[in-house]
N, C-alpha and C positions, 0 to 999 in steps of 0.2 A: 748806195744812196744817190741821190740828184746831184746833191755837190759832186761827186765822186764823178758820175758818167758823164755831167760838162766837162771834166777837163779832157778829155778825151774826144780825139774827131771822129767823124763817123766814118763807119771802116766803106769803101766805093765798092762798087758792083753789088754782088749780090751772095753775100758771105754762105759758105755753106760747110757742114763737119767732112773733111777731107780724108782724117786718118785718126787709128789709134795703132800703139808702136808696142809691141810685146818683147824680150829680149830673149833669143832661144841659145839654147849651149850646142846642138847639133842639127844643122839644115837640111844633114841626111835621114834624121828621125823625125825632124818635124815640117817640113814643105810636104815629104806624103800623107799626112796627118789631115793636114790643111785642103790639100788636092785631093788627096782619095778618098779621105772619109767624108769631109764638110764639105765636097762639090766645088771650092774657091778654086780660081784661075790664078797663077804668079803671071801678073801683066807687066813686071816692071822688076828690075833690079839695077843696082848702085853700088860699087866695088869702090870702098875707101885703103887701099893698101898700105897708104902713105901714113895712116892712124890706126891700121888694123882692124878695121870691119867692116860684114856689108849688109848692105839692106836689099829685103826682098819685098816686093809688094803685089798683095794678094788680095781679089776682091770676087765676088758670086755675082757672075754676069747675067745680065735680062733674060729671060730664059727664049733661045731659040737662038744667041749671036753666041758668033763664033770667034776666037780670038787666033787673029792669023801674026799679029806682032810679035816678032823678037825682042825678050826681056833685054834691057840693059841699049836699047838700041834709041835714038833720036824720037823717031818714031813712037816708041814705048813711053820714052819720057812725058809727051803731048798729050797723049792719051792718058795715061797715067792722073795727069796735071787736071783735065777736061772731066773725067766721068762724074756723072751724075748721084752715083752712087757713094759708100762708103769703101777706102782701102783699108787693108789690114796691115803694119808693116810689122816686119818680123825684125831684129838686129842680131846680127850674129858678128862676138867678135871672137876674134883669131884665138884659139890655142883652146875654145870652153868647152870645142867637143872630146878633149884629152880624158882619160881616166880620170886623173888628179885634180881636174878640176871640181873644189867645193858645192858649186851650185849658185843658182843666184838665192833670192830670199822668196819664201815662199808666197808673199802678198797678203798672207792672214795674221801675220805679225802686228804686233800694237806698231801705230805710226808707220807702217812699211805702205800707208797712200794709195796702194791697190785693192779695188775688188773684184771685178769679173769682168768678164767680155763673154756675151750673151750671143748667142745663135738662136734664131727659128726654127722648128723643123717641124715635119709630121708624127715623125714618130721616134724614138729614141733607142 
């Protein structure tokens, strides 16, 4: 409502959708997933040790540039922070690529607030 976005200041620069966060149980099964089948580049990762998990971030670059940055690196970071486009990030915490681990929720459950993350492509 109008009440509602007065109280609120306006956000500076020039806002733009930066990322969406998927949670994955195995980085070894799903970054090649992301890279080799959907053509995504990992431009960026972020090792939390100290809380047990890390982030990866992956995004489908302009087509004809090349990505010469080291993920996890300074560098990566700025970049990461700058593109024009959309990132994907992935969360991986510690121990979810075990057997034993249950799964997270599938996103089709009543209330579980997920529905899809959509790709373009030519042909399927």
């Amino acid at each position: 409502t109008n009440n509602m976005a007065s109280k609120f200041a306006k956000v500076v620069g020039r806002p733009t959708w930066q990322q969406a966060m998927l949670r994955i149980a195995d980085p070894k099964k799903s970054i090649p997933f992301y890279t080799e089948k959907m053509g995504m580049t990992v431009i960026d990762t972020l090792d939390f040790p100290q809380w047990s998990f890390k982030l990866f971030f992956l995004t489908t670059l302009p087509k004809g540039e090349e990505y010469k940055l080291t993920p996890g690196t300074k560098e990566a970071h700025d970049y990461m922070w700058s593109i024009e486009g959309t990132a994907l990030e992935l969360t991986h915490n510690y121990g979810t690529e075990k057997d034993d681990f249950k799964g997270y929720h599938p996103g089709n459950q009543e209330k579980d607030g997920f529905g899809h993350v959509a790709f373009n492509t030519d042909d399927v």
